[in-house]
N, C-alpha and C positions, 0 to 999 in steps of 0.2 A: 835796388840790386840785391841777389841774392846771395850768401856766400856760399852755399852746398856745391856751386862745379869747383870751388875750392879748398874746401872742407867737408867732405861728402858726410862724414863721420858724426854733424849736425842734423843728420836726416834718421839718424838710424833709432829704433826705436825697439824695446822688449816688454813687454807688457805679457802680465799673469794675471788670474782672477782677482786679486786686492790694488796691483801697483801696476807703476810704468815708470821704464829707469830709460833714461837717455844724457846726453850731455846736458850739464846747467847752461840754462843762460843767465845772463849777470844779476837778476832778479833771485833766478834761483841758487845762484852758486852762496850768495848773501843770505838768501834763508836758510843753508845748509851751513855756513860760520856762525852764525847767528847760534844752530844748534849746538856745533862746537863747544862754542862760549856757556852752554848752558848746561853741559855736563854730557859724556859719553857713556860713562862707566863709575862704579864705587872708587873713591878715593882711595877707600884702603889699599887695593888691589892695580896691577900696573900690566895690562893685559895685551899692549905693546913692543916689540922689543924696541925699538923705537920713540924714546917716552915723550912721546909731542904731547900731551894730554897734562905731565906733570909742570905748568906752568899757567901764568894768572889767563885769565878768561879774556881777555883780550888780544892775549897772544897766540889763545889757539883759533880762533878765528882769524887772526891773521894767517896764520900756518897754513889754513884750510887751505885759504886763497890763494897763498902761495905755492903751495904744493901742487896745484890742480894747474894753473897760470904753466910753471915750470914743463908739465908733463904732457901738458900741449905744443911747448914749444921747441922739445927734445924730442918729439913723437918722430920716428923713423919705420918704415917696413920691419926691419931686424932687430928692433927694438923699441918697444912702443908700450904705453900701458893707459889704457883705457878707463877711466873714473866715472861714472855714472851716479844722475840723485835718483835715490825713488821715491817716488812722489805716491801718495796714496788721496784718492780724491782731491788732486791738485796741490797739496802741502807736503812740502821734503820732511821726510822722516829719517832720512841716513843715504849715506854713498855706499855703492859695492863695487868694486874696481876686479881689472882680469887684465891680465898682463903677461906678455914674453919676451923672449929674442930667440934670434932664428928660428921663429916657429913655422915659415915654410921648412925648416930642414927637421926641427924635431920633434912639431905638432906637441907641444906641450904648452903649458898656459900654468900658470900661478894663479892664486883669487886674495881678496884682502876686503871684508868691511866695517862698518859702524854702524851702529843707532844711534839717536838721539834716545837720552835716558830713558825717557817719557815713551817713548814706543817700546821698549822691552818686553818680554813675555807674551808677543801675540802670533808669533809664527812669522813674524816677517823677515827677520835674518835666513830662514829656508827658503822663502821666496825669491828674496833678493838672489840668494846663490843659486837655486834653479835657474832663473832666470840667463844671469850667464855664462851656466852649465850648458845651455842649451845653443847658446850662441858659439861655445866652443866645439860642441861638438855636433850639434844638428848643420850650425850654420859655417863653422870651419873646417871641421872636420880633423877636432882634434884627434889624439890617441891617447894623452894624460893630463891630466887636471893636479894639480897639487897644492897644499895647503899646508897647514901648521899652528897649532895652539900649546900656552901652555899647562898643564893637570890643571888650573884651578879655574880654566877660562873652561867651564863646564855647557855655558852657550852656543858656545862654535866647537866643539867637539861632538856637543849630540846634534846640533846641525850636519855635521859631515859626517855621522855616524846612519844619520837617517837616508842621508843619500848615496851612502855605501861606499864611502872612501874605507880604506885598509890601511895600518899602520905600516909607515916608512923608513922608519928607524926614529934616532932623536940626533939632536944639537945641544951645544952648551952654551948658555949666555950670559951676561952680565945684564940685571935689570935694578934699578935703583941700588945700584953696588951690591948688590948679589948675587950668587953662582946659582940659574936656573938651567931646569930642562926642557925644552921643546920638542914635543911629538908631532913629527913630519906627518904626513899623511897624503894619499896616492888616489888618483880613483881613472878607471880604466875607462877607455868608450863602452866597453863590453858591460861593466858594474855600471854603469852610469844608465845603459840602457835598460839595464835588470832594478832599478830600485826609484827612477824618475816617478813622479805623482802629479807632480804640478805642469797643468800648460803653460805653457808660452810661446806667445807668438812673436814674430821678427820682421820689422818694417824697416826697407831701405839699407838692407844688407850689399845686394851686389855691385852698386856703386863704391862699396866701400872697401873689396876685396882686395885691391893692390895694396893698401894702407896698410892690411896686414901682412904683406909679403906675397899674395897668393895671385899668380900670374891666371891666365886662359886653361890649361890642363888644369889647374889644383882649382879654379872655377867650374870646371863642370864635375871635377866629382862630389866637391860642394852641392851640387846642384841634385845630384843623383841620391847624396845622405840627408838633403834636405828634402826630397819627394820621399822617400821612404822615413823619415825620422816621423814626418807629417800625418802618417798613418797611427800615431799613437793615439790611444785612449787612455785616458785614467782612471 
């Protein structure tokens, strides 16, 4: 038996010239703790506001697990957030996640990811975010994409700097008991369609459209941003 007439969200697939991000299966979700476990980021530094990472190696691969498990199981139309591994000739190299609520009413989307240490420096964190940049807004039909790093996470800032998000103000946070800053940051369908480079294509999207909230009307204009997004070149 197959589970996709009950989890269509198993079928869907993004794929760019290096990778392919779709949901883990239990194989992969374990080679992606597995990465966890074997370092994200410099120790010194705490790139999270969230410090799942500051804790022994076996517990953040739990975390992984759990984290992913939980947000499967919470997933709602209104509220839902989407985890994806990318795999790059078949081996997880990190998760990139995109996430909302009420995005039938506010057409906005959050993004959030990781590498395994060992893949750092090769362009894949652009990819990964391309990838479901394009899901939001070629195949949603978002209106804002939003993000957030902090000054020393100089990785994910020239990521979204390359893709043309715009500063959104900032935040104050508490990170290993200290008072940091967070620079929000914004990116429009309109910038998003001015500064895109990377293709990506979308398998097994429209079965998945109610998942995200998006009824028969908000499917065909999907449908109309996705013929015309299609005409891009790079």
């Amino acid at each position: 038996m197959s589970l996709l007439p009950h989890w269509p969200l198993g079928g869907l697939r993004l794929t760019t010239p290096r990778l392919e991000l779709r949901l883990p299966d239990p194989d992969e979700l374990a080679a992606l703790a597995s990465l966890a476990a074997e370092g994200v980021h410099d120790p010194a530094v705490q790139p999270f506001t969230v410090a799942w990472t500051d804790v022994a190696p076996a517990q953040r691969a739990r975390s992984v697990l759990q984290y992913h498990w939980r947000c499967w199981g919470a997933w709602q139309p209104a509220d839902w957030e989407l985890n994806l591994v990318a795999l790059r000739d078949g081996v997880v190299v990190g998760t990139q996640g995109i996430g909302a609520r009420d995005f039938a009413i506010l057409r906005e989307v959050r993004t959030g990811s990781w590498l395994g240490r060992q893949h750092h420096g090769r362009g894949l964190g652009t990819e990964m975010r391309a990838a479901v940049l394009h899901l939001a807004f070629a195949g949603l039909a978002a209106r804002h994409a939003v993000s957030g790093a902090y000054a020393h996470n100089t990785a994910s800032l020239g990521v979204s700097g390359k893709l043309g998000y715009r500063e959104d103000g900032i935040e104050h946070h508490v990170v290993r008991e200290r008072a940091v800053v967070l620079r929000r940051l914004r990116l429009t369908a309109e910038r998003w369609r001015e500064h895109r480079t990377v293709p990506v294509e979308i398998e097994g999207l429209p079965q998945c459209l109610p998942w995200f909230g998006l009824g028969r009307a908000a499917g065909r204009l999907v449908g109309r941003r996705r013929a015309a997004d299609a005409r891009f070149v790079p």
